[in-house]
LUMTOR-45304 format. One record per residue (C-alpha): x negated, y, z; residue number from 1; chain. Coordinates in nm, 2 decimals. Layout:
N
(rec (X,Y,Z),NUM,A)
...
//
This chain:
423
(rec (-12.20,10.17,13.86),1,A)
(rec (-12.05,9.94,14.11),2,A)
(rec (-11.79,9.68,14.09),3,A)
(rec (-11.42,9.73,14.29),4,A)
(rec (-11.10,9.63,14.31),5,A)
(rec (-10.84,9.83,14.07),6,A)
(rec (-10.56,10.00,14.23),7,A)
(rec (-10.32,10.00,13.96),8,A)
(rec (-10.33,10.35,14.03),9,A)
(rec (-10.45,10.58,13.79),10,A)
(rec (-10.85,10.54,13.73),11,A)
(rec (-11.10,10.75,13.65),12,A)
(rec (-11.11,10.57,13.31),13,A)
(rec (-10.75,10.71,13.26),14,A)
(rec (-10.58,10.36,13.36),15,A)
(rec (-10.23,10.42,13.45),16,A)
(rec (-10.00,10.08,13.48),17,A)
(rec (-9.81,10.08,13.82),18,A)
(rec (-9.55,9.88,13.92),19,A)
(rec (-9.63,9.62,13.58),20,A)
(rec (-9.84,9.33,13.76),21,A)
(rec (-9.76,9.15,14.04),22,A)
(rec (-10.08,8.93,14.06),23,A)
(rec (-10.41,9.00,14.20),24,A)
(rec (-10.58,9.20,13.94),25,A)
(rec (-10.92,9.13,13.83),26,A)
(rec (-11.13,9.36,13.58),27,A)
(rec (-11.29,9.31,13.26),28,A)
(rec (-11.55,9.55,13.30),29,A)
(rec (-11.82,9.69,12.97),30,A)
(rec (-12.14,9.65,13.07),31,A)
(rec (-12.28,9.90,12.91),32,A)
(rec (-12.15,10.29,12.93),33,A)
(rec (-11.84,10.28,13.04),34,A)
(rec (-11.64,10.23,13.40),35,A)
(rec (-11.41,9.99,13.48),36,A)
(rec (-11.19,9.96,13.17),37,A)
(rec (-10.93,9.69,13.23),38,A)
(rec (-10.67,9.54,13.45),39,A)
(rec (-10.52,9.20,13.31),40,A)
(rec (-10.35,8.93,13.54),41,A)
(rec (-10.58,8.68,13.76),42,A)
(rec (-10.47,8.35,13.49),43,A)
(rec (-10.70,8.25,13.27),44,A)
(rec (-10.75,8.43,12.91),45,A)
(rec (-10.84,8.10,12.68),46,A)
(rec (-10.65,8.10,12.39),47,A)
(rec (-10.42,8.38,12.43),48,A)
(rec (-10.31,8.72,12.22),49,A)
(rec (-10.35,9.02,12.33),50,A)
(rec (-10.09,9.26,12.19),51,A)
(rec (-9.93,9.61,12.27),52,A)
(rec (-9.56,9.61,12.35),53,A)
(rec (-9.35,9.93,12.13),54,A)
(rec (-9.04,10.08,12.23),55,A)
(rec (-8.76,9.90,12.19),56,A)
(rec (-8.51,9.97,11.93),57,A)
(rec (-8.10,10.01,12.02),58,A)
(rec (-7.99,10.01,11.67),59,A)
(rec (-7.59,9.99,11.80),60,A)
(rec (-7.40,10.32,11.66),61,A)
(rec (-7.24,10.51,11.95),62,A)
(rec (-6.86,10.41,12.03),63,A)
(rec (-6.93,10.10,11.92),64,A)
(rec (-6.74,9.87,12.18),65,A)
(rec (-7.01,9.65,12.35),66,A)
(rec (-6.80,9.44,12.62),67,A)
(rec (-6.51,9.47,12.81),68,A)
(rec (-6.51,9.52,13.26),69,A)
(rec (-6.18,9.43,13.40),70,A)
(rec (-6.06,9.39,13.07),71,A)
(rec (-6.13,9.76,12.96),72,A)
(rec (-6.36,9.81,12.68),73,A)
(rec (-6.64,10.02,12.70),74,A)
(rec (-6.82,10.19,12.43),75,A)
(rec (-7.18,10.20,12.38),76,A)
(rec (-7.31,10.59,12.42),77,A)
(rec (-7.10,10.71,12.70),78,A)
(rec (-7.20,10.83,13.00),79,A)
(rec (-7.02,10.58,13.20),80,A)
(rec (-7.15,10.28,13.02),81,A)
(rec (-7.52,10.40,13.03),82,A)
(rec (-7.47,10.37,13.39),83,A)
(rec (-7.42,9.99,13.37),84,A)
(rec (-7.61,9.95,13.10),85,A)
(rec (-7.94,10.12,13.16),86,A)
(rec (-8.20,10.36,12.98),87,A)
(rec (-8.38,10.15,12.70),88,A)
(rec (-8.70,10.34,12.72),89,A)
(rec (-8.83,10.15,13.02),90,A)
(rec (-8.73,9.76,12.85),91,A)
(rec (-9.09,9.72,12.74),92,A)
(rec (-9.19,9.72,13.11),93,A)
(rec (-8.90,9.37,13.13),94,A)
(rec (-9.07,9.26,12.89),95,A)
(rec (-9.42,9.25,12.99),96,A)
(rec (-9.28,9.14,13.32),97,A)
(rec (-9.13,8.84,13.15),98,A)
(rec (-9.42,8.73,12.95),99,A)
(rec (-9.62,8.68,13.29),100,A)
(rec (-9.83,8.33,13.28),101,A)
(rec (-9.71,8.29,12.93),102,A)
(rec (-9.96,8.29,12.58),103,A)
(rec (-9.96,8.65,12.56),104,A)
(rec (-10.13,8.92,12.77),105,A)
(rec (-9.92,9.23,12.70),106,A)
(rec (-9.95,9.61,12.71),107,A)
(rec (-9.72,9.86,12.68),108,A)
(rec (-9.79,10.18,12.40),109,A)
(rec (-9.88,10.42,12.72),110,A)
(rec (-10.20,10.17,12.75),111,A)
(rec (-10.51,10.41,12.76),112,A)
(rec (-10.76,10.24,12.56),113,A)
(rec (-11.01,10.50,12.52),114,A)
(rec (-11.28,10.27,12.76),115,A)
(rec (-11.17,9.94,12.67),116,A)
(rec (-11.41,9.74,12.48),117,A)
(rec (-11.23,9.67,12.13),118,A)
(rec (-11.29,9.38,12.15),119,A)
(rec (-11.04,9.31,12.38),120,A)
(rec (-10.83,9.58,12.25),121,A)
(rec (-10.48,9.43,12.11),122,A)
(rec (-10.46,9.36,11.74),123,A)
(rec (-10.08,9.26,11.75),124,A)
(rec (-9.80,9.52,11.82),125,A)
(rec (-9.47,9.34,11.90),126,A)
(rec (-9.10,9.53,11.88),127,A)
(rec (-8.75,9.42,12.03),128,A)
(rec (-8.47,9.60,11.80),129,A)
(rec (-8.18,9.53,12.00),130,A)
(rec (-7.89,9.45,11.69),131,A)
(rec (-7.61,9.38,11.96),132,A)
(rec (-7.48,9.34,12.28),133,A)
(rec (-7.12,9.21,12.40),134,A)
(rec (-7.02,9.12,12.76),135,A)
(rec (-6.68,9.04,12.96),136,A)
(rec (-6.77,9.10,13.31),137,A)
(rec (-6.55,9.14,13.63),138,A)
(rec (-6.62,9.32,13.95),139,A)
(rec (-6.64,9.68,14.10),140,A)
(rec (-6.96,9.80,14.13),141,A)
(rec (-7.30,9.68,13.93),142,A)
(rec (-7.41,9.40,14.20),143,A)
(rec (-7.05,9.28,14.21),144,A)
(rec (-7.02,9.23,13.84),145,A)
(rec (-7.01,8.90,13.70),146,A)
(rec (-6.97,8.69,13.36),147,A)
(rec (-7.09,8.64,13.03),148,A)
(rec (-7.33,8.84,12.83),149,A)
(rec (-7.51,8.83,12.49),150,A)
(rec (-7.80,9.00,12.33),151,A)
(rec (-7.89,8.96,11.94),152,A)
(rec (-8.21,9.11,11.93),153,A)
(rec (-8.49,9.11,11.63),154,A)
(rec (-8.83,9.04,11.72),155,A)
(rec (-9.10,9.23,11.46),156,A)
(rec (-9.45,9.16,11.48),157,A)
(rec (-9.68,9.41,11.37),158,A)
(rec (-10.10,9.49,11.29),159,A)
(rec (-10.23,9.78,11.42),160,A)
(rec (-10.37,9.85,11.09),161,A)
(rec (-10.00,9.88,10.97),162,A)
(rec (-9.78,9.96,11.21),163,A)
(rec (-9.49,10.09,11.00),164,A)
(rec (-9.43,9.68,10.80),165,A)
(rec (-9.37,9.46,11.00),166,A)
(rec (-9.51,9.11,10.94),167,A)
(rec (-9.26,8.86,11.05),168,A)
(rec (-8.90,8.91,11.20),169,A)
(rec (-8.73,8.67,11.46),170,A)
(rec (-8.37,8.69,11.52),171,A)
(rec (-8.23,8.51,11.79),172,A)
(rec (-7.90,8.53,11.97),173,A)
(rec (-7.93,8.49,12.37),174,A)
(rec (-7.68,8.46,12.61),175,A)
(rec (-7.68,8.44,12.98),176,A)
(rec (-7.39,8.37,13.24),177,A)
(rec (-7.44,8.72,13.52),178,A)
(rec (-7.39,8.60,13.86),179,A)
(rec (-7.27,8.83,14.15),180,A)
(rec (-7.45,9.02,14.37),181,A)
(rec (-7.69,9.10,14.05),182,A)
(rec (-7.81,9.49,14.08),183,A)
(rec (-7.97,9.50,13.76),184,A)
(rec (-7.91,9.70,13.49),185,A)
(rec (-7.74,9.48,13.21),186,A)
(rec (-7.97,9.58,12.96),187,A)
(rec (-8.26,9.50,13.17),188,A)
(rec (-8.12,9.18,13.21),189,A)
(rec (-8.08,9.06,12.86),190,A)
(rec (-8.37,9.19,12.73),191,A)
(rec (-8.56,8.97,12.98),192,A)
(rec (-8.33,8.69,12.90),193,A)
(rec (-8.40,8.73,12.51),194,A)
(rec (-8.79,8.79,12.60),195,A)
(rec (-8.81,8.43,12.76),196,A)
(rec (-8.61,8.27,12.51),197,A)
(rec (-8.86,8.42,12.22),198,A)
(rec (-9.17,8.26,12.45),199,A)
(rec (-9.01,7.92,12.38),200,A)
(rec (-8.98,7.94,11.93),201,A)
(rec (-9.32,7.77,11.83),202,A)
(rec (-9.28,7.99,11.53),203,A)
(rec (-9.39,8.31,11.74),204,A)
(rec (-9.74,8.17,11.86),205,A)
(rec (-9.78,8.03,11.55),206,A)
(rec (-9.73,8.34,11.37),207,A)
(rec (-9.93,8.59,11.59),208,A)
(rec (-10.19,8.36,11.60),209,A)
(rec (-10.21,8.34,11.18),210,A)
(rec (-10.16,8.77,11.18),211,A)
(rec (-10.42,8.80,11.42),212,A)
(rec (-10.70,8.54,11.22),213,A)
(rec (-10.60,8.72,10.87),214,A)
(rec (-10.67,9.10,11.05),215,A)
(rec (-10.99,8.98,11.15),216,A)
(rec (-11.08,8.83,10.87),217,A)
(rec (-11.00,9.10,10.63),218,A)
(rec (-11.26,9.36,10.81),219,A)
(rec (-11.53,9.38,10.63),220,A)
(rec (-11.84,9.62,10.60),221,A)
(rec (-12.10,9.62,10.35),222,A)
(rec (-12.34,9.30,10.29),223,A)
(rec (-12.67,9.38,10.47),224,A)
(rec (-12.98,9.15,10.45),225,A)
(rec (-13.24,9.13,10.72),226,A)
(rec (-13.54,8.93,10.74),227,A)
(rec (-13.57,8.59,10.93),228,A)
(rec (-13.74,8.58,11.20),229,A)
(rec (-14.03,8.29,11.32),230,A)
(rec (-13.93,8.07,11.54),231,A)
(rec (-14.06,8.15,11.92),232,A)
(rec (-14.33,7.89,11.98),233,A)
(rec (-14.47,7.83,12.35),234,A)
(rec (-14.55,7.59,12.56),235,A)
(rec (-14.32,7.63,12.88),236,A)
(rec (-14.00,7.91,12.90),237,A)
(rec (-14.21,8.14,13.12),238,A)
(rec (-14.40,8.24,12.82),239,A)
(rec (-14.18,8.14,12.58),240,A)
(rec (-13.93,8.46,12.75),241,A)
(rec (-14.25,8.69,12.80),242,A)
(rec (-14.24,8.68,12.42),243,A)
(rec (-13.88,8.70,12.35),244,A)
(rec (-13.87,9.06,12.57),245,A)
(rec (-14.08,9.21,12.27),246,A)
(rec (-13.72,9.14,12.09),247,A)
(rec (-13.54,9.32,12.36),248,A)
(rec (-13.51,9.71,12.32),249,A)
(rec (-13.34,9.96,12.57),250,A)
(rec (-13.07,10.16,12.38),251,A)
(rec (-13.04,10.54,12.50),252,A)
(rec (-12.77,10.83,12.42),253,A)
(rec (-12.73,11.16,12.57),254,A)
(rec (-12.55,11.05,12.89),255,A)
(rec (-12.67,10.65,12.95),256,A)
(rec (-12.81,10.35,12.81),257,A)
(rec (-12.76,10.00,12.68),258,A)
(rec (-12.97,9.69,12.56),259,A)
(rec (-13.03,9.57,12.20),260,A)
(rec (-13.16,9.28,12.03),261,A)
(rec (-13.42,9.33,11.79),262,A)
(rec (-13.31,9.07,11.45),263,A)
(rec (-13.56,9.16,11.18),264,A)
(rec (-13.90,9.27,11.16),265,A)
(rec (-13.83,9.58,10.95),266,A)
(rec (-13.60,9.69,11.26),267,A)
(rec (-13.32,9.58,11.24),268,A)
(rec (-13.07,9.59,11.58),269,A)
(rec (-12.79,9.47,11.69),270,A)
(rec (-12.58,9.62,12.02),271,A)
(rec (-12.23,9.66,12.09),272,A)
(rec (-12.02,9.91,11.93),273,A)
(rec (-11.94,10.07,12.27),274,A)
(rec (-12.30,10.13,12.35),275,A)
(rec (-12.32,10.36,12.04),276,A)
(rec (-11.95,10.52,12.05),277,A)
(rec (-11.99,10.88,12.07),278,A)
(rec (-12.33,10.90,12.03),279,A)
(rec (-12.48,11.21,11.78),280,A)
(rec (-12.87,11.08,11.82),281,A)
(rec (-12.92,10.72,11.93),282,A)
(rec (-13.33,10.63,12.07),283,A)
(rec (-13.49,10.30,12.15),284,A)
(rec (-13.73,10.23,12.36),285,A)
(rec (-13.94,9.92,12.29),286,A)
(rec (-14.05,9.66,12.53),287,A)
(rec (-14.39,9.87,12.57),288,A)
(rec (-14.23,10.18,12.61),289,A)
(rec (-14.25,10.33,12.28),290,A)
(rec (-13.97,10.57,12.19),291,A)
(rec (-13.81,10.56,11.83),292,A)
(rec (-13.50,10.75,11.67),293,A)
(rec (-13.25,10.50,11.55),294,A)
(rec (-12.98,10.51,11.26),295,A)
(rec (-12.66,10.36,11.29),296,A)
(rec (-12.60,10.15,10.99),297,A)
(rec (-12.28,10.03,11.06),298,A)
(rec (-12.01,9.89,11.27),299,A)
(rec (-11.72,9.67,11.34),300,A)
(rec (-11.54,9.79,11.61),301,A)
(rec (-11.31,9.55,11.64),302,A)
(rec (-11.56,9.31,11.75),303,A)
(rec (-11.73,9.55,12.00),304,A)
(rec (-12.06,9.51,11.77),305,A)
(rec (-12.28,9.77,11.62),306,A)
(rec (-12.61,9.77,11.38),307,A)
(rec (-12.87,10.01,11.41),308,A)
(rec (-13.20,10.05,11.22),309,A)
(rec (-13.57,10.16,11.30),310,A)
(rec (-13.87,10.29,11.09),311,A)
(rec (-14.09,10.03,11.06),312,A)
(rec (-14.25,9.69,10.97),313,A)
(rec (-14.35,9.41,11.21),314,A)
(rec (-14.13,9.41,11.48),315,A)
(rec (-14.13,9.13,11.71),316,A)
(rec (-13.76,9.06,11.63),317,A)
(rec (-13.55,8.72,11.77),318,A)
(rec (-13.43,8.45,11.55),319,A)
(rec (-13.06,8.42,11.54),320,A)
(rec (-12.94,8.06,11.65),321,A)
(rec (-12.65,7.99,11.35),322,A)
(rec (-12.42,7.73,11.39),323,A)
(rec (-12.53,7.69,11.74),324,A)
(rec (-12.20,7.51,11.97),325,A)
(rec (-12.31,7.56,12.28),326,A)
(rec (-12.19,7.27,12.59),327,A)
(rec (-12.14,7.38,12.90),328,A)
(rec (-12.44,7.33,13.13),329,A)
(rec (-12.69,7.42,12.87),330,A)
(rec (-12.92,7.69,13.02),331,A)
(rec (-12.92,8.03,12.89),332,A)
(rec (-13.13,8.35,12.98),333,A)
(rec (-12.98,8.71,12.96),334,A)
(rec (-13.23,8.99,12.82),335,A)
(rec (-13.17,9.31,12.88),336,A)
(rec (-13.20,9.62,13.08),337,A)
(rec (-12.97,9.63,13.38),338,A)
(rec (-12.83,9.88,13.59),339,A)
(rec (-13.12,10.17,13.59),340,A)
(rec (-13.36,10.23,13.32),341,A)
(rec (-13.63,10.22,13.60),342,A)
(rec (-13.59,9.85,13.62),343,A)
(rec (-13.67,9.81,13.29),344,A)
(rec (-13.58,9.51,13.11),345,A)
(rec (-13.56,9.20,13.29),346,A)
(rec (-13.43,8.80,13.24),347,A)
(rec (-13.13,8.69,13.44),348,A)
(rec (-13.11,8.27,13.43),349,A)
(rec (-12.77,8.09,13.42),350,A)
(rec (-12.60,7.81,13.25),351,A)
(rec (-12.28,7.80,12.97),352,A)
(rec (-11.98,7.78,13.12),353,A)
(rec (-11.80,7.70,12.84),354,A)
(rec (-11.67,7.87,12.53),355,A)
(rec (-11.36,8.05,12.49),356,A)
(rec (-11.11,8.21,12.22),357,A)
(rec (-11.02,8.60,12.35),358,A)
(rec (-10.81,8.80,12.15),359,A)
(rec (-10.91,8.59,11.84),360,A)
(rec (-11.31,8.61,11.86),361,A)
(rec (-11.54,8.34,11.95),362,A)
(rec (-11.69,8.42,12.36),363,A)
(rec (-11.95,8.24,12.51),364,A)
(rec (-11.86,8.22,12.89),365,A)
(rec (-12.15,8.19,13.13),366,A)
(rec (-12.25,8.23,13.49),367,A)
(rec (-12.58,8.43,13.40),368,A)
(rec (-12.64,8.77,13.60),369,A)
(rec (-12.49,9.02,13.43),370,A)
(rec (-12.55,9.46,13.51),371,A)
(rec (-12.41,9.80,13.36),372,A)
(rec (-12.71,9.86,13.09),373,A)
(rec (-12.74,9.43,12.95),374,A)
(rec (-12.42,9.54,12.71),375,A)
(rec (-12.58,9.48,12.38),376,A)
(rec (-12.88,9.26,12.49),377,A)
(rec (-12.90,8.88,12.36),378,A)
(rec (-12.81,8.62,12.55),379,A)
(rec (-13.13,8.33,12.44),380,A)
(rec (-13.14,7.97,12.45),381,A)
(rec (-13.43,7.76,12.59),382,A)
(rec (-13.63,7.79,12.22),383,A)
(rec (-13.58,8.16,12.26),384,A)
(rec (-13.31,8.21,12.01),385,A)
(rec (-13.01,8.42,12.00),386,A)
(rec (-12.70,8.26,12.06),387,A)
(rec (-12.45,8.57,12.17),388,A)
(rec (-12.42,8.93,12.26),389,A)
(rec (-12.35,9.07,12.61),390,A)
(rec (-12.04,9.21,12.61),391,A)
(rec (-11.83,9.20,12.95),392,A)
(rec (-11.77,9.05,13.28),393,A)
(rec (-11.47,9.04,13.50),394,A)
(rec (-11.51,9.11,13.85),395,A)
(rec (-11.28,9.15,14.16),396,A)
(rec (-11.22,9.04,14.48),397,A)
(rec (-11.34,8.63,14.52),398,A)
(rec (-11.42,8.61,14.14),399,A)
(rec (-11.81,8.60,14.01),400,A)
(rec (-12.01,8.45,13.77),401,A)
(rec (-11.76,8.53,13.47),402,A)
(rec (-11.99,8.70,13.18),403,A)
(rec (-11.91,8.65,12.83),404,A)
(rec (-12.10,8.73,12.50),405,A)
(rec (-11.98,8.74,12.15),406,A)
(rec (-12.07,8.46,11.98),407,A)
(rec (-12.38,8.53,11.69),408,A)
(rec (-12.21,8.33,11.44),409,A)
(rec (-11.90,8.62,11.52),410,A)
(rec (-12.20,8.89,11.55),411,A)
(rec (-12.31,8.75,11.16),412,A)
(rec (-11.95,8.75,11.01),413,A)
(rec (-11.84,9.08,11.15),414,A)
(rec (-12.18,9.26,11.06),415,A)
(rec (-12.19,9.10,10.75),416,A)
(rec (-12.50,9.01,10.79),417,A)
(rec (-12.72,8.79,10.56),418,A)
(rec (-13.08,8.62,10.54),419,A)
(rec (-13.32,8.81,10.25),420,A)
(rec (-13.37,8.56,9.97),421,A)
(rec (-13.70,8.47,9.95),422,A)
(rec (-13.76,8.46,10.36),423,A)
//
C-alpha cells in the first residue's frame, strides 16, 4: 500500500472534500487495513478538537423584513432577497473555511468516515442557528453594495452520542461594516464574520474541551483481568528484542492483516479496533508461525483499540509499562509485521518525539519506521515494555517520520483492563 499525495478529489476510500482546504494536505494514514483515510490541513494537531460541522439553522419566518437596500425593505423568503442573500445549505463550508489555523479541525456532515481510524473520528458536533439578520445597505448590484450588517446566531455544541440535546448554547450578536466591491453572498459573509467572532469566547474551547473529556470518559466496557507479565530480562537490547518478538503476533482476516501485542500469558491481545472491523473469523499467527483462531472480547472504538483472546496458557506475553511519561529522545523500538506477511515480523528503531493530545486521547509521537501491517503492534521501550499501540502516520509530500501510538495507560483505561489479584 503506498503513500501519496491526496487530491482532494474523491478517493478510493470515498473521501470527497473539494474546494474546503487551501493548504498543502498531508494524510493521516491507518496502518493497518485500510487506504489513505484522511485529509486535515498541514498545521500542527496538538491540543486541538476535532468536530463535525451540521447544517446550519435559518430559524427567521418567511416575510420577515431582514434589512432595507436603497431604503426598500426586503423580506426574508423571496426570491429576490435569496439572491443577495444566498442558499444556507453550503454555510458550513464558511465556516470550516474560517476556522482555518484556529483550535479546531472541522468537518462538515458529508465527511465519509467509513476508513478513518475512530480515533481520530470527531466526538463534537457543532451547529450555527441563525436567529436573525438585519442590514441597511446601498448600491446596485451585489459587489456594489455597501453598509452595515448584523447576524445573531446561536452556537449549540453537541456529542455524537446525542445529537438531538445539545450541550451548551452560545449566543452572540456580530456585526460587520460591508465594503464595496464585495461579491459575496451576505449570508456567507456574516456567517463567517459570527464564525470568527465565536473562535475568540474562551468559553467555547473551554467547553468542547470539558464535552469531549466527559464522552470519553463515560465509555466503558466490562472490567477484564489479565495476568502480569515478567519483566524482560537480558543482557544487551539485541536479545532483550529477540525475546520481546515472542510477544508480537500477526493478526489476519479474510482480506489483510495487522500486528498484535501479546499482554497475558493466558492470551490475552491487544490491536486496534480497525484491524478487527469487519472481520467474521480473526487468526494469529505466533512469532513461530503457529496459527490460532482468536475471539474478540471486546472493543472501544472510540479509541481505535480492540482485545482479542487465545486458547491457551504460557504465552510469552509483554509487560505493559503503566504510568510510563515518555521524554522525547528516549529510544523506542516498533514490533510488528510490516507491509507483507512474507516479511514477517520485524523491529524498526527510533526515538520519542514527544507526546501529544489528539482529539482528546493521549499519542505518543515518534520518528520510528512505521508500514501498512505494524497497526496494532507495541511500540517497546529499552527494558522491553509496552509503552503504546501503533496506530497511524501522516505522510505527504516533504513530511516523514510522524508515527503516533496510543498511549498504554489510554490502551488500560479504554479496555478496562486490570492486573489479576494475586499476580
Amino acid at each position: 500500500m503506498q503513500l501519496q499525495n491526496f487530491s482532494l478529489e474523491k478517493s478510493k476510500a470515498g473521501f470527497t472534500k473539494k474546494g474546503i482546504f487551501k493548504f498543502l494536505a498531508i494524510i493521516i494514514i491507518l496502518i493497518g487495513f485500510t487506504s489513505i483515510t484522511l485529509t486535515v490541513r498541514c498545521q500542527h494537531i496538538d491540543n486541538r478538537i476535532f468536530a463535525t460541522i451540521a447544517s446550519v439553522n435559518v430559524n427567521i419566518p418567511d416575510e420577515t423584513v431582514v434589512g432595507k437596500i436603497n431604503g426598500s425593505s426586503w423580506r426574508f423568503g423571496r426570491k429576490r432577497t435569496d439572491l443577495y442573500l444566498g442558499a444556507p445549505n453550503n454555510l458550513d463550508h464558511k465556516i470550516i473555511n474560517a476556522f482555518d489555523n484556529s483550535d479546531i479541525i472541522s468537518f462538515n456532515e458529508m465527511q465519509n468516515y467509513e476508513d478513518i481510524s475512530p480515533a481520530i473520528k470527531p466526538k463534537l458536533i457543532l451547529q450555527a442557528n441563525i436567529m436573525s439578520i438585519d442590514f441597511d445597505l446601498h448600491g446596485k448590484r451585489l459587489k456594489d453594495l455597501a453598509g452595515p450588517c448584523n447576524i445573531v446566531c446561536q452556537w449549540q455544541i453537541f456529542t455524537v452520542d446525542d445529537p438531538k440535546h445539545a450541550k451548551k448554547s452560545i449566543v452572540q450578536q456580530t456585526h460587520i461594516e460591508r465594503k464595496k466591491g464585495d461579491d459575496d453572498l451576505i449570508f456567507n459573509d456574516l456567517i463567517t464574520a459570527s464564525s470568527r467572532q465565536l473562535l475568540t469566547n474562551d468559553t467555547l474551547l473551554i467547553a468542547m474541551n470539558s464535552y469531549l473529556a466527559n464522552y470519553l470518559n463515560g465509555l466503558s466496557t466490562p472490567v477484564t483481568e489479565i495476568s502480569n507479565c515478567k519483566t524482560i530480562s537480558q543482557n544487551d537490547s539485541r536479545s532483550l528484542l529477540k525475546q520481546a518478538m515472542n510477544g508480537v503476533v500477526t493478526i489476519i482476516g479474510s482480506n489483510d492483516f495487522g500486528s498484535g501485542t501479546i499482554v497475558s500469558q493466558d492470551g490475552y491481545i491487544i490491536t486496534n479496533y480497525h484491524v478487527t472491523a469487519g472481520e467474521k473469523k480473526l487468526k494469529i499467527k505466533t512469532h513461530s508461525g503457529e496459527i490460532l483462531q482468536a475471539s474478540l472480547i471486546k472493543s472501544n472504538i472510540d479509541y481505535d483499540i480492540a482485545l482479542l483472546k487465545v486458547d491457551g496458557k504460557l504465552f510469552t506475553c509483554l509487560p505493559l509499562a503503566t504510568g510510563y511519561v515518555p521524554e522525547a529522545g528516549d529510544n523506542i523500538f516498533a514490533l510488528g509485521t510490516p507491509l507483507d506477511q512474507q516479511f514477517g515480523q520485524s523491529v524498526s528503531k527510533g526515538i520519542v518525539s514527544g507526546n501529544r493530545k489528539i482529539n482528546g486521547i493521549s499519542f505518543i509521537q515518534t520518528d520510528v519506521s512505521l508500514n501498512n501491517g505494524n497497526s496494532g503492534g507495541p511500540l517497546v521501550n529499552e527494558n522491553g515494555e509496552v509503552v503504546g499501540i501503533v496506530t497511524m502516520k501522516m505522510a505527504g509530500s516533504g513530511i516523514e517520520g510522524l508515527g503516533f501510538c496510543i498511549a498504554i495507560d489510554e490502551v488500560i483505561k479504554a479496555l478496562h483492563l486490570t492486573k489479576s489479584s494475586g499476580n
